[in-house]
N, CA, C and O atoms as a Maestro MAE file, in Angstrom:
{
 s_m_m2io_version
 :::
 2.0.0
}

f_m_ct {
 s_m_title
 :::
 protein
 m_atom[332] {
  # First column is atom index #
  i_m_mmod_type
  r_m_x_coord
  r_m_y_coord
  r_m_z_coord
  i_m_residue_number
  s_m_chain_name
  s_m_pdb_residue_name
  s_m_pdb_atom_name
  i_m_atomic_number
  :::
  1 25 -38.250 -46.168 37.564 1 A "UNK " " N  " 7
  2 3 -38.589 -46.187 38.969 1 A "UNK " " CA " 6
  3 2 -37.976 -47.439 39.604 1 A "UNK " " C  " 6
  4 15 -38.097 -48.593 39.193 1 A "UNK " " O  " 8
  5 25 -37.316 -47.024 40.646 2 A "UNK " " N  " 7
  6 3 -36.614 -48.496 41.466 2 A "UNK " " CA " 6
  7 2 -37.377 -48.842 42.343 2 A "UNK " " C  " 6
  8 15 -37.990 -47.930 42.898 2 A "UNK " " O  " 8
  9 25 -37.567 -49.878 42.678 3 A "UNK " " N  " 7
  10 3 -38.525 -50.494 43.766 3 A "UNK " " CA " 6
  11 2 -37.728 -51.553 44.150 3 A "UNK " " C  " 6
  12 15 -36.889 -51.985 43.360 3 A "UNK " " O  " 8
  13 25 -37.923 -52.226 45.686 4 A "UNK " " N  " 7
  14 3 -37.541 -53.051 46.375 4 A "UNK " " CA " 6
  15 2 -37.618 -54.663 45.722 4 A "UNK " " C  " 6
  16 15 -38.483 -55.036 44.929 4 A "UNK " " O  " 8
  17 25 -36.526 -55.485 46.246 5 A "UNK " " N  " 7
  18 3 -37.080 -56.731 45.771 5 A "UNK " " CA " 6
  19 2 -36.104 -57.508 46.823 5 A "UNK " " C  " 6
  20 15 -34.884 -57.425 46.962 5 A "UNK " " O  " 8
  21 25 -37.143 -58.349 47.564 6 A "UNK " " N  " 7
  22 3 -36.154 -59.382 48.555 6 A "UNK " " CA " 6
  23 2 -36.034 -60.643 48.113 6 A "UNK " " C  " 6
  24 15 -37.080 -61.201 47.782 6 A "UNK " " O  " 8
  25 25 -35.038 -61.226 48.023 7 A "UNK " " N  " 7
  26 3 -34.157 -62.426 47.450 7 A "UNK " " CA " 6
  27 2 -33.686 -63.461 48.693 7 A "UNK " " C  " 6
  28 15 -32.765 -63.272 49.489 7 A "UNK " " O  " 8
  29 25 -34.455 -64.430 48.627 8 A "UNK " " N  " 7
  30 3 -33.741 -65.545 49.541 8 A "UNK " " CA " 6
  31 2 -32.757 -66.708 48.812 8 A "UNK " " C  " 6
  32 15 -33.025 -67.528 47.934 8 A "UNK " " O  " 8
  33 25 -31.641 -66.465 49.466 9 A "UNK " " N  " 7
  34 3 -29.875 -67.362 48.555 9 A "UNK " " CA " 6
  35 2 -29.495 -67.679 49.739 9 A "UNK " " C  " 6
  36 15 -29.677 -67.235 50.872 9 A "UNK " " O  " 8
  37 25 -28.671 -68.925 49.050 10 A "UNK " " N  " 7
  38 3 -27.572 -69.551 50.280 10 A "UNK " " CA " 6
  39 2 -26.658 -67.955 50.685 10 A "UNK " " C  " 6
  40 15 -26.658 -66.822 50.204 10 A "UNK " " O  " 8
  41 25 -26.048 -68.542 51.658 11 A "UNK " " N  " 7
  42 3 -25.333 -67.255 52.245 11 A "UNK " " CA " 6
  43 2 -24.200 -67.292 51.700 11 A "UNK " " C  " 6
  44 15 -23.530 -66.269 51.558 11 A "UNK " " O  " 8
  45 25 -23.667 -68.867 51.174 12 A "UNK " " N  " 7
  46 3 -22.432 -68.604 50.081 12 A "UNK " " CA " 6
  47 2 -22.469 -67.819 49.092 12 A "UNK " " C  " 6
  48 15 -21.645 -66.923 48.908 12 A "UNK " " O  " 8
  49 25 -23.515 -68.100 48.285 13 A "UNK " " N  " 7
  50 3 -23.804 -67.349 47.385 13 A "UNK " " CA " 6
  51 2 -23.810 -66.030 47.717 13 A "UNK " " C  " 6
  52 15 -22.964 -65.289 47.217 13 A "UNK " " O  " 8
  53 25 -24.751 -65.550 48.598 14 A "UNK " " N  " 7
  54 3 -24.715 -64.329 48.739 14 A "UNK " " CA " 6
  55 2 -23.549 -63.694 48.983 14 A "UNK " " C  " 6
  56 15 -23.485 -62.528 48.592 14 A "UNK " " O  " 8
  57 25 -22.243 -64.336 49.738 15 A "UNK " " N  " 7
  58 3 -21.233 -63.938 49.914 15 A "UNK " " CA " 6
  59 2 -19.957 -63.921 48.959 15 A "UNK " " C  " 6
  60 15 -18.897 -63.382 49.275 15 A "UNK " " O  " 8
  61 25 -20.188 -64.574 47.760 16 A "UNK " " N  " 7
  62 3 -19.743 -64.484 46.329 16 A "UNK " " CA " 6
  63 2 -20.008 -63.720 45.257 16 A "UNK " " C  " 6
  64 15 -19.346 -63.494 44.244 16 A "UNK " " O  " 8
  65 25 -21.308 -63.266 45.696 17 A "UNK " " N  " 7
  66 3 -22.079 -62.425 44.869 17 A "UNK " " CA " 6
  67 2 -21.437 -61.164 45.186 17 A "UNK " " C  " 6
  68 15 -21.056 -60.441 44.266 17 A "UNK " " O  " 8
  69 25 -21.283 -60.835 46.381 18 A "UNK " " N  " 7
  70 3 -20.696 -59.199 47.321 18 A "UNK " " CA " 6
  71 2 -19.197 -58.965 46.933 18 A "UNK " " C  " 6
  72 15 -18.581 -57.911 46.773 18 A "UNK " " O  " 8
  73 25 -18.705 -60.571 46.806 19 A "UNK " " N  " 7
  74 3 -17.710 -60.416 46.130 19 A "UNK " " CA " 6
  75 2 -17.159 -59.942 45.115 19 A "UNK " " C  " 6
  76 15 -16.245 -59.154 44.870 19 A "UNK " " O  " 8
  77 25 -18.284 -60.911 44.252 20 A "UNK " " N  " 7
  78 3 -17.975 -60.393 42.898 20 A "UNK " " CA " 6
  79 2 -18.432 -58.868 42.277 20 A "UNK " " C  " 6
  80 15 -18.030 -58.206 41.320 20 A "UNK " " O  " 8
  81 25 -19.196 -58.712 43.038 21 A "UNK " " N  " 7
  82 3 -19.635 -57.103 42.970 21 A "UNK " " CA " 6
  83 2 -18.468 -55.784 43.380 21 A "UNK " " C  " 6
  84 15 -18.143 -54.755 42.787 21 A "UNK " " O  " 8
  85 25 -18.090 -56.352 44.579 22 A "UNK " " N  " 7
  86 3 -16.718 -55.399 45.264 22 A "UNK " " CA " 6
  87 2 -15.605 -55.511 44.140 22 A "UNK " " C  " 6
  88 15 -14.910 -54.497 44.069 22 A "UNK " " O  " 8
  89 25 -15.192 -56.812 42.990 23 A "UNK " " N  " 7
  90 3 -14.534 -56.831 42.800 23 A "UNK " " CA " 6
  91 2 -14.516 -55.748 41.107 23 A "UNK " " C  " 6
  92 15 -13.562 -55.285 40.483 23 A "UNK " " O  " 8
  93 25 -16.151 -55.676 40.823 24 A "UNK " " N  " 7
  94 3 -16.376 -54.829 39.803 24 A "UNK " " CA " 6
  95 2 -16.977 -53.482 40.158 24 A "UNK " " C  " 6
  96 15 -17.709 -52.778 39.462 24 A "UNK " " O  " 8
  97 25 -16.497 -53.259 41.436 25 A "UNK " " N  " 7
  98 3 -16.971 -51.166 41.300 25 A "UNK " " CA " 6
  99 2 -18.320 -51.270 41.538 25 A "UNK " " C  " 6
  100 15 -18.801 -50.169 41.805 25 A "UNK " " O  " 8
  101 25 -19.323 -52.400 41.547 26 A "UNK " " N  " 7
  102 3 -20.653 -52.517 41.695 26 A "UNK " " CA " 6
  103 2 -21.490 -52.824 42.664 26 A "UNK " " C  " 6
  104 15 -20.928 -52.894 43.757 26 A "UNK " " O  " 8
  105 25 -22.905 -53.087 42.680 27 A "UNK " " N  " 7
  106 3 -23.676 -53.766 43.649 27 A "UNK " " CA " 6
  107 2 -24.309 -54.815 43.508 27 A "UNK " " C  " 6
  108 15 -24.545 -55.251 42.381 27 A "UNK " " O  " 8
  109 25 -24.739 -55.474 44.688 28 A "UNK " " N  " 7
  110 3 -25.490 -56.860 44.046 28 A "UNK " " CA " 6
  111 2 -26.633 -56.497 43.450 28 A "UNK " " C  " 6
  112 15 -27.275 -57.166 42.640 28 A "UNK " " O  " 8
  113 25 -26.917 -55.262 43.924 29 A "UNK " " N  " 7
  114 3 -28.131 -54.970 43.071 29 A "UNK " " CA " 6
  115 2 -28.017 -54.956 41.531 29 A "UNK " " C  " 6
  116 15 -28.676 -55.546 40.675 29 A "UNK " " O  " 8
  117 25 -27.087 -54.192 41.452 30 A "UNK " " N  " 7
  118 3 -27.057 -53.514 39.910 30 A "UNK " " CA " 6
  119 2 -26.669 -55.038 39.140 30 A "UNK " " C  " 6
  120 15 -27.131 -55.169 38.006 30 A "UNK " " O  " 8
  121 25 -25.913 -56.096 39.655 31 A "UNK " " N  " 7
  122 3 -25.556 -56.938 39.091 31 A "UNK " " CA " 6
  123 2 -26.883 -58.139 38.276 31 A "UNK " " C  " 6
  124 15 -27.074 -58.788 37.247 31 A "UNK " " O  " 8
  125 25 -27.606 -57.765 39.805 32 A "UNK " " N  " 7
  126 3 -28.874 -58.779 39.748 32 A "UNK " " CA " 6
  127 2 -30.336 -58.015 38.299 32 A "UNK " " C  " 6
  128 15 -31.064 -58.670 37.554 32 A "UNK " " O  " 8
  129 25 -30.236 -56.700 38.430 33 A "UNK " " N  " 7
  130 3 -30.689 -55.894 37.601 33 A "UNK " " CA " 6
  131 2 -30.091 -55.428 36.232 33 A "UNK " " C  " 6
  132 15 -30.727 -54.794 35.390 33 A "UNK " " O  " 8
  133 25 -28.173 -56.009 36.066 34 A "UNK " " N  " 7
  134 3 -28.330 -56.077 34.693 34 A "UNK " " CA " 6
  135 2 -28.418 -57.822 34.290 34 A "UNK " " C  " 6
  136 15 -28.545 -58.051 33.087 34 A "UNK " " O  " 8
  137 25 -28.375 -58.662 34.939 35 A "UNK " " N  " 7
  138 3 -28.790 -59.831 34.497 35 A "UNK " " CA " 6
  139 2 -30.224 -60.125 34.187 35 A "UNK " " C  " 6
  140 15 -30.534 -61.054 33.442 35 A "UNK " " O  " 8
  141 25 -30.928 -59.492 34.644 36 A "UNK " " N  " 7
  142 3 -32.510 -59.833 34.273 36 A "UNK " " CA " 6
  143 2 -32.581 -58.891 32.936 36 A "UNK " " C  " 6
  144 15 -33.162 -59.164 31.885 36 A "UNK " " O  " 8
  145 25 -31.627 -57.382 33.339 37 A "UNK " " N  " 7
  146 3 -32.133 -56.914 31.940 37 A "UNK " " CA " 6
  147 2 -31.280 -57.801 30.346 37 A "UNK " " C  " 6
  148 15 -31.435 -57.549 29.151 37 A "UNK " " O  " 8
  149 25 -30.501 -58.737 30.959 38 A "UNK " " N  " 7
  150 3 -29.777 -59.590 29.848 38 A "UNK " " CA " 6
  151 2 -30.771 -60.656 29.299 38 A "UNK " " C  " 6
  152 15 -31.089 -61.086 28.190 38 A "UNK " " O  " 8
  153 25 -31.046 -60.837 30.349 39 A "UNK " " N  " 7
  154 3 -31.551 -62.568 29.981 39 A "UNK " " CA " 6
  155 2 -33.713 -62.336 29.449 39 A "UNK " " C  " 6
  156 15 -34.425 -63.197 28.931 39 A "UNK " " O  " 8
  157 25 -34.049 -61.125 29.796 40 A "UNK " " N  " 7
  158 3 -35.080 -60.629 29.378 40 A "UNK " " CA " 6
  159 2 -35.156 -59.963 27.945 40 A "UNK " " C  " 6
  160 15 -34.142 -59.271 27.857 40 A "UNK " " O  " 8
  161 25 -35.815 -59.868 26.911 41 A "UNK " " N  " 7
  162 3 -36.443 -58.832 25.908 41 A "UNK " " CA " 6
  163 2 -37.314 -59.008 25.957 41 A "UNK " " C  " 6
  164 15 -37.814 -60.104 26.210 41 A "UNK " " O  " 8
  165 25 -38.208 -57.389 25.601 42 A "UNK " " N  " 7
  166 3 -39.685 -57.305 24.687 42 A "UNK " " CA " 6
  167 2 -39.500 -57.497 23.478 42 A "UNK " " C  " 6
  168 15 -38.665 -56.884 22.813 42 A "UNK " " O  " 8
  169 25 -40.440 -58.582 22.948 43 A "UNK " " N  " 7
  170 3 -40.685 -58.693 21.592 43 A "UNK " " CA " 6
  171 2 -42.163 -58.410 21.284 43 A "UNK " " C  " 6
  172 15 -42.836 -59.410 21.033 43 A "UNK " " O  " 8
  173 25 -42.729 -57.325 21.263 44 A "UNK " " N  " 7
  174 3 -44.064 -56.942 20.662 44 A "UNK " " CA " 6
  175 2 -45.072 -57.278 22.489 44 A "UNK " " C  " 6
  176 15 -44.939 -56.456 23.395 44 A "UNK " " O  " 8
  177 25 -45.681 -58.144 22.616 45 A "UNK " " N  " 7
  178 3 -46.592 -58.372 23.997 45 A "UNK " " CA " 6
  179 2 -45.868 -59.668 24.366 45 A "UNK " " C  " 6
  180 15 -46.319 -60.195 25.383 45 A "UNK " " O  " 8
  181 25 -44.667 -60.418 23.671 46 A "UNK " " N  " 7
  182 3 -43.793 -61.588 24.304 46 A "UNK " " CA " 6
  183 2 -42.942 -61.148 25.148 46 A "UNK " " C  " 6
  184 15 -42.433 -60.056 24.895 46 A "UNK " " O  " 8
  185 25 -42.620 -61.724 26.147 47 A "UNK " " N  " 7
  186 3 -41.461 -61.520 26.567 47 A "UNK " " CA " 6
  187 2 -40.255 -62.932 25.946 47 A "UNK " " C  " 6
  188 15 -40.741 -64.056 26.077 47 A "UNK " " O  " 8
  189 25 -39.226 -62.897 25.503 48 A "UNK " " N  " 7
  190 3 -38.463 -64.330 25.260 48 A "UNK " " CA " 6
  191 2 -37.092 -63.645 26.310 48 A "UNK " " C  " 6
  192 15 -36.802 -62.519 26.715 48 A "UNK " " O  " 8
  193 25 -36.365 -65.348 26.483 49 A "UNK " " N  " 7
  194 3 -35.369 -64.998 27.014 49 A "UNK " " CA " 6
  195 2 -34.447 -65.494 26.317 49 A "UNK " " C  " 6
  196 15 -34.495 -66.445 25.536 49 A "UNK " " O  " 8
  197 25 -33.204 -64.533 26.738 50 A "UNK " " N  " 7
  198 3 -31.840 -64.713 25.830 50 A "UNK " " CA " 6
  199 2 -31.249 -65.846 26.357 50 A "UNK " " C  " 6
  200 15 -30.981 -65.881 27.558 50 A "UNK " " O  " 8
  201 25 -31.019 -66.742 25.654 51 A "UNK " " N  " 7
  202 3 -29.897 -67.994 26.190 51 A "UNK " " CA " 6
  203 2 -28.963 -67.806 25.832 51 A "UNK " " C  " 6
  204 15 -28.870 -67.067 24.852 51 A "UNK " " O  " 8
  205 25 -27.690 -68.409 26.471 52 A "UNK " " N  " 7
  206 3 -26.013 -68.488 26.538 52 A "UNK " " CA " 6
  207 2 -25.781 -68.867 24.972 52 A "UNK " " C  " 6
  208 15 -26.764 -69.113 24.272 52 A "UNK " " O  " 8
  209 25 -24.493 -68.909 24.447 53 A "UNK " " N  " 7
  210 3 -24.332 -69.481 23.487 53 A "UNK " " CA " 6
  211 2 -24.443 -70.629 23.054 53 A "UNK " " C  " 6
  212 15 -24.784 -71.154 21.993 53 A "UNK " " O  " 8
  213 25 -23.879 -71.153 24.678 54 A "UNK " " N  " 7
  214 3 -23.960 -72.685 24.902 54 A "UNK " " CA " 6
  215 2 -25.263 -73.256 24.823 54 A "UNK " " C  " 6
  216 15 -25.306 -74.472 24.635 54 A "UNK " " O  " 8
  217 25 -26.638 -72.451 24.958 55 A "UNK " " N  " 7
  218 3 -27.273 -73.502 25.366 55 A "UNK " " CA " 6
  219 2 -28.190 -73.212 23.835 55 A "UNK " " C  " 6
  220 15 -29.075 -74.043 23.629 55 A "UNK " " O  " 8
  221 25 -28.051 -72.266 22.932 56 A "UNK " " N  " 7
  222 3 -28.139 -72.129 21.737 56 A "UNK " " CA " 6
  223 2 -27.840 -73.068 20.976 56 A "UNK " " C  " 6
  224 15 -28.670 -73.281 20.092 56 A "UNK " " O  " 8
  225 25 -26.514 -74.030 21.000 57 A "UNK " " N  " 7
  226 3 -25.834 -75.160 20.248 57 A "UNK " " CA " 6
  227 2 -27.224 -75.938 20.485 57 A "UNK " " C  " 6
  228 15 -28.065 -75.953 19.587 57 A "UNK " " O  " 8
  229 25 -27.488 -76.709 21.956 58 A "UNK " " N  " 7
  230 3 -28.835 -77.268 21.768 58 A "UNK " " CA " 6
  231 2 -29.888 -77.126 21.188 58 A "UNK " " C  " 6
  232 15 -30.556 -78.033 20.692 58 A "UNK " " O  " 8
  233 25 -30.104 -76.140 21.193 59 A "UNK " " N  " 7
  234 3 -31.600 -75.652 20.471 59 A "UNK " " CA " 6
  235 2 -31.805 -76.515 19.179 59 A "UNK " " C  " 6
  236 15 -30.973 -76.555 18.273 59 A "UNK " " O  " 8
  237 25 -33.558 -77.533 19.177 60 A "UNK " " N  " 7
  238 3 -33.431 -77.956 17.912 60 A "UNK " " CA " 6
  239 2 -32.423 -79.205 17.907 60 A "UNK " " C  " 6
  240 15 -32.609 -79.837 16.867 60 A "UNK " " O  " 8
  241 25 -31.581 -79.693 18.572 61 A "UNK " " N  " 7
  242 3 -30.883 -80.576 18.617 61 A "UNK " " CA " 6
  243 2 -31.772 -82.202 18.400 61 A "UNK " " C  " 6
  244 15 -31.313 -83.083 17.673 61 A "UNK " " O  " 8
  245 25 -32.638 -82.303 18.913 62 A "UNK " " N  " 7
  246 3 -33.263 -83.357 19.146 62 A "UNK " " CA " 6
  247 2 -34.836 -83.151 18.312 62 A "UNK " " C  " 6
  248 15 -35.735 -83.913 18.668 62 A "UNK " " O  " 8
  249 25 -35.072 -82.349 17.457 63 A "UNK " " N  " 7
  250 3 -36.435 -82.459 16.270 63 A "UNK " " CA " 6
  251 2 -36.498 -83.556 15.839 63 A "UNK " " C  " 6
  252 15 -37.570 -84.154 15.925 63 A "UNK " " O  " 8
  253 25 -35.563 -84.065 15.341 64 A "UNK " " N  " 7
  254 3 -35.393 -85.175 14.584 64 A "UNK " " CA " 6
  255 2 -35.285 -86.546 15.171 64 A "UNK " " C  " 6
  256 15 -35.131 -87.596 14.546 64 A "UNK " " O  " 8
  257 25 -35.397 -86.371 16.554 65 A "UNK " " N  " 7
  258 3 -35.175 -87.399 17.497 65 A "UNK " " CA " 6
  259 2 -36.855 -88.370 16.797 65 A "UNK " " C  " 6
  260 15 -37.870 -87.870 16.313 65 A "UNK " " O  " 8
  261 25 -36.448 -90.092 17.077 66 A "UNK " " N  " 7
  262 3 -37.662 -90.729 17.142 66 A "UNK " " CA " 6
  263 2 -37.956 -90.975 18.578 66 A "UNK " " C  " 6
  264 15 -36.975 -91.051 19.318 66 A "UNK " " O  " 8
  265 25 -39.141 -91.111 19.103 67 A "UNK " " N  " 7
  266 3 -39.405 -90.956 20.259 67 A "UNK " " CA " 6
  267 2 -39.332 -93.043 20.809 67 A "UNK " " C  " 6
  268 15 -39.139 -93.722 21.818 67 A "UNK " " O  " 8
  269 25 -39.652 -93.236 19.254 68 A "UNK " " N  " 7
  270 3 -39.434 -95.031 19.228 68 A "UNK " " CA " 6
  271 2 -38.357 -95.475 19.428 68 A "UNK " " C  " 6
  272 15 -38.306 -96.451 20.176 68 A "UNK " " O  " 8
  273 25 -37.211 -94.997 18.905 69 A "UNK " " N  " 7
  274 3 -36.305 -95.797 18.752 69 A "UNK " " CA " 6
  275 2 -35.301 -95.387 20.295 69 A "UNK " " C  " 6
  276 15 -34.324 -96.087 20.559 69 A "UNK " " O  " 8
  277 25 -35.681 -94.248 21.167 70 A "UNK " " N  " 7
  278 3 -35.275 -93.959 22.365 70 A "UNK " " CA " 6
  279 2 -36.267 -95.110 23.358 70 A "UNK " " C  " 6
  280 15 -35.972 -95.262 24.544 70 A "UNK " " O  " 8
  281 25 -37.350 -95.813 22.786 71 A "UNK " " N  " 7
  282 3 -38.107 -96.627 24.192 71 A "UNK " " CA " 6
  283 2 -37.239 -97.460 23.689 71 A "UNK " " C  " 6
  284 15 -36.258 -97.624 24.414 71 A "UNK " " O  " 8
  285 25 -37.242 -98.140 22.552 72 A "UNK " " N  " 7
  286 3 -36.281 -99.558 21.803 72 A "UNK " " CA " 6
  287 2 -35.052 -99.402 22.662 72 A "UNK " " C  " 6
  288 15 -34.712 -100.316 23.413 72 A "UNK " " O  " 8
  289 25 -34.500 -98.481 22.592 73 A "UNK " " N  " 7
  290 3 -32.971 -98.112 22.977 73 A "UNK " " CA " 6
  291 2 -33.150 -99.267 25.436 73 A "UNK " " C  " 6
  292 15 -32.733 -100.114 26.225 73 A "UNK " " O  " 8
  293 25 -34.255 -97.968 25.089 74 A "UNK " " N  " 7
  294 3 -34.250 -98.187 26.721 74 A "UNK " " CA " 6
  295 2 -34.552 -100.369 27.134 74 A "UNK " " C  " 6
  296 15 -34.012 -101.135 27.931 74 A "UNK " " O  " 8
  297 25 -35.585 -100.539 26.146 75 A "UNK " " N  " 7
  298 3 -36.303 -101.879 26.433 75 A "UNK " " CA " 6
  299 2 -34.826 -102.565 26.629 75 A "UNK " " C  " 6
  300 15 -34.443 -103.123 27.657 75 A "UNK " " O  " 8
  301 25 -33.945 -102.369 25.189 76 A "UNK " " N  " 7
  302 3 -32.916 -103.095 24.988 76 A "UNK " " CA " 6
  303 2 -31.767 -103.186 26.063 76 A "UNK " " C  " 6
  304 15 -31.053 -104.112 26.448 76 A "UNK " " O  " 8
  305 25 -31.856 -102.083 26.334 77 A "UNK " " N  " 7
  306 3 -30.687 -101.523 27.471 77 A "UNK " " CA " 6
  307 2 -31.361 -102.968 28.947 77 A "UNK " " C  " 6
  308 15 -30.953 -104.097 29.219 77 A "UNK " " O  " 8
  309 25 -32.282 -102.269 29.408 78 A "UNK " " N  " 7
  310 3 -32.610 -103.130 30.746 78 A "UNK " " CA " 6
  311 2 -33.052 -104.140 30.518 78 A "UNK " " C  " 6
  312 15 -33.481 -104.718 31.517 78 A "UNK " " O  " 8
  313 25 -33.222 -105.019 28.946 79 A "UNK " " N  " 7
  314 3 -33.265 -106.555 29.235 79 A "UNK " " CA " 6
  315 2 -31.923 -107.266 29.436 79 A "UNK " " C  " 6
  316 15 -31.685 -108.342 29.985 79 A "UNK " " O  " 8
  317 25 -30.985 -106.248 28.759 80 A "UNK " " N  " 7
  318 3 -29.683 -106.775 28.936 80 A "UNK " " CA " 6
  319 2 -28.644 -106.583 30.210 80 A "UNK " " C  " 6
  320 15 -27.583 -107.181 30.389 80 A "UNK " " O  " 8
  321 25 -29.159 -105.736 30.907 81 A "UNK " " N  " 7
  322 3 -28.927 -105.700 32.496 81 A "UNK " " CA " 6
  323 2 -29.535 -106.735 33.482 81 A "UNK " " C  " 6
  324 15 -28.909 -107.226 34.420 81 A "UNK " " O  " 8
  325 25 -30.966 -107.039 33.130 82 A "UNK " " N  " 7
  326 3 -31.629 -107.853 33.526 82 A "UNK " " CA " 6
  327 2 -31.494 -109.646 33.917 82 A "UNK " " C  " 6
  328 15 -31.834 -110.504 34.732 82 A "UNK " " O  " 8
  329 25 -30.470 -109.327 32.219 83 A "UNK " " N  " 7
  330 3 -29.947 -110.915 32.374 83 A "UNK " " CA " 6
  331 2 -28.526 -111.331 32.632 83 A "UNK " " C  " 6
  332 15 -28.241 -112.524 32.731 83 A "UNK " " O  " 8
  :::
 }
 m_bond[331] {
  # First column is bond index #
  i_m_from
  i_m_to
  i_m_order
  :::
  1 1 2 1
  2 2 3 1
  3 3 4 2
  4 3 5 1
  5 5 6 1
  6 6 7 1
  7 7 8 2
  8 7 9 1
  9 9 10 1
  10 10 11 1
  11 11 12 2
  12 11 13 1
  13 13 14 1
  14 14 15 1
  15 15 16 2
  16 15 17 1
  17 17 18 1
  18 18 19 1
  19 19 20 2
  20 19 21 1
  21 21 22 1
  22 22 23 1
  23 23 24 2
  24 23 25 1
  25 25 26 1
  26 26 27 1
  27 27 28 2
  28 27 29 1
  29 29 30 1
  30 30 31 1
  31 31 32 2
  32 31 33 1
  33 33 34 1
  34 34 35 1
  35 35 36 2
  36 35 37 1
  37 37 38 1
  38 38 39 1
  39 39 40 2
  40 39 41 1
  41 41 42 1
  42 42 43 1
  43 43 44 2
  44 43 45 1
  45 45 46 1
  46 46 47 1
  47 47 48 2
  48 47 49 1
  49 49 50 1
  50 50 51 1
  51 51 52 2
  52 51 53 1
  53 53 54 1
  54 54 55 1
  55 55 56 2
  56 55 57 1
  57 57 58 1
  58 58 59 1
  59 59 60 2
  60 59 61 1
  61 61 62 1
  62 62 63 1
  63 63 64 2
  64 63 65 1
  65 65 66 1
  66 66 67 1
  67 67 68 2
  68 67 69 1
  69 69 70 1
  70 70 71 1
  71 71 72 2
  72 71 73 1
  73 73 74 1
  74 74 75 1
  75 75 76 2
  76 75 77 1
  77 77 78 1
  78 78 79 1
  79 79 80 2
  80 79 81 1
  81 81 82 1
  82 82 83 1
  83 83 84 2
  84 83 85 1
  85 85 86 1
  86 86 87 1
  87 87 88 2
  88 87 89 1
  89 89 90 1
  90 90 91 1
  91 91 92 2
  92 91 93 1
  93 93 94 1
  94 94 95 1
  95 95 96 2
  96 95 97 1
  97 97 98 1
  98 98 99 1
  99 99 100 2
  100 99 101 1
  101 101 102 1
  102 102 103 1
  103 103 104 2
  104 103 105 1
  105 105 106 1
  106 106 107 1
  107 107 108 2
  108 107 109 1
  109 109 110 1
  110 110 111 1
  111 111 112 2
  112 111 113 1
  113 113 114 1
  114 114 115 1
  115 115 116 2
  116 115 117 1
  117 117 118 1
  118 118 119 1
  119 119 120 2
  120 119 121 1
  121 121 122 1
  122 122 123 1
  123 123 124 2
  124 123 125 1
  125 125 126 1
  126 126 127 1
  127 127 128 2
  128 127 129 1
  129 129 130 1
  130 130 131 1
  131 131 132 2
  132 131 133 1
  133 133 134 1
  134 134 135 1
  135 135 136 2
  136 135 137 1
  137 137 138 1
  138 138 139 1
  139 139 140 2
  140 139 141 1
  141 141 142 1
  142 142 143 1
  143 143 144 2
  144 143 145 1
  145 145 146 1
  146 146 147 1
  147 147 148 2
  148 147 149 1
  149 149 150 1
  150 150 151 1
  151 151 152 2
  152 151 153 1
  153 153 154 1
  154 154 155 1
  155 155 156 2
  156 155 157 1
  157 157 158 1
  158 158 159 1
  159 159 160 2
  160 159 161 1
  161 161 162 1
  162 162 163 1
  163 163 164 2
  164 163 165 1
  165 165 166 1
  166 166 167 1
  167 167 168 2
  168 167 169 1
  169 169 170 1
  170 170 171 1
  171 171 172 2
  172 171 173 1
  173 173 174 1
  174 174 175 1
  175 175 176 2
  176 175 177 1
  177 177 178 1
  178 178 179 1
  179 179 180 2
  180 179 181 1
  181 181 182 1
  182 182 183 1
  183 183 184 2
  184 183 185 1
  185 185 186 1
  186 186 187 1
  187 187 188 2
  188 187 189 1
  189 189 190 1
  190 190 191 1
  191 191 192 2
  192 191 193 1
  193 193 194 1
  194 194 195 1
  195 195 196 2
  196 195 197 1
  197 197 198 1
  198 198 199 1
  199 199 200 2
  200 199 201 1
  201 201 202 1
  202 202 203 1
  203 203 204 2
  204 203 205 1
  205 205 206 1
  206 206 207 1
  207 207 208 2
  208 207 209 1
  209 209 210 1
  210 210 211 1
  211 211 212 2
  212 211 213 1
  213 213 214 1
  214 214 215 1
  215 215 216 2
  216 215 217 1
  217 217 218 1
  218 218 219 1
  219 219 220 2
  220 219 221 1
  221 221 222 1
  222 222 223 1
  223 223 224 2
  224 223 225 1
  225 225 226 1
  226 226 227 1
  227 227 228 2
  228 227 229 1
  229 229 230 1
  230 230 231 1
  231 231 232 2
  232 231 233 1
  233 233 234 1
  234 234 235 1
  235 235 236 2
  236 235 237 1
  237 237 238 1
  238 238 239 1
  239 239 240 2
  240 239 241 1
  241 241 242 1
  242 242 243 1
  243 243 244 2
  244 243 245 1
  245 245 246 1
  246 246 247 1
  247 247 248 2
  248 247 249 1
  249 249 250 1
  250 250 251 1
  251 251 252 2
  252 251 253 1
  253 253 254 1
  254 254 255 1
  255 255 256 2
  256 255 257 1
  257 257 258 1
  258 258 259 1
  259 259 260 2
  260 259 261 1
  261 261 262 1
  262 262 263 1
  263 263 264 2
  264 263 265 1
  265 265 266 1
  266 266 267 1
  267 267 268 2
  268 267 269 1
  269 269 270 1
  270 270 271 1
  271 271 272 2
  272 271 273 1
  273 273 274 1
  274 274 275 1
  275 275 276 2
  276 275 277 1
  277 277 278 1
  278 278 279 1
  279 279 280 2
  280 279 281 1
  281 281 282 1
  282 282 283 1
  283 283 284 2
  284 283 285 1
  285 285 286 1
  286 286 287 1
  287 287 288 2
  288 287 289 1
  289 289 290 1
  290 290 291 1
  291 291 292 2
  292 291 293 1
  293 293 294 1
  294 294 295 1
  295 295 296 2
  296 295 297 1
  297 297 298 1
  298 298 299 1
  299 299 300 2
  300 299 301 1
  301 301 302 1
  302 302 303 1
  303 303 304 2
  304 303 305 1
  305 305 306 1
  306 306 307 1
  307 307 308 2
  308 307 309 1
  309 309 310 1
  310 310 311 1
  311 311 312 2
  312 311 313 1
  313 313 314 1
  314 314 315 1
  315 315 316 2
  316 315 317 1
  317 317 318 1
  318 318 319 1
  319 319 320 2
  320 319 321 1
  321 321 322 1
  322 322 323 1
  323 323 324 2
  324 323 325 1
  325 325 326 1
  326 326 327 1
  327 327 328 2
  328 327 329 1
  329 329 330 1
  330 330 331 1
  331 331 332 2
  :::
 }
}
């Protein structure tokens, strides 16, 4: 079932979007409706969302981070600006 959905965007955007739609045979609709169906799955009663590849590399990047040695980092940083 399709139902309505109103979207407030810069008008650039919106006018890039029409673009890029004219330039694939499509609509902004259909564009805006297969991106949600991209970036959405059901997993059981979760919903998760799909991230880029790129932002996959991050994932987990920083577990191992100490949360100490980033204040140390900072103290060190602005006493030495300081003086």
């Amino acid at each position: 079932m399709s139902k309505k959905l109103t979207l407030r965007l810069d008008e650039d955007v919106i006018e890039r979007a029409k673009a890029y739609a004219a330039e694939r045979d499509t609509s902004v609709s259909r564009l805006v409706e297969a991106y949600f169906t991209a970036v959405t799955e059901k997993n059981g009663d979760r919903t998760q969302t799909a991230f880029s590849d790129t932002t996959q590399q991050f994932i987990g990047v920083l577990e191992d981070a100490d949360e100490g040695d980033y204040k140390r980092y900072l103290e060190e940083k602005h006493l030495e600006e300081s003086t």
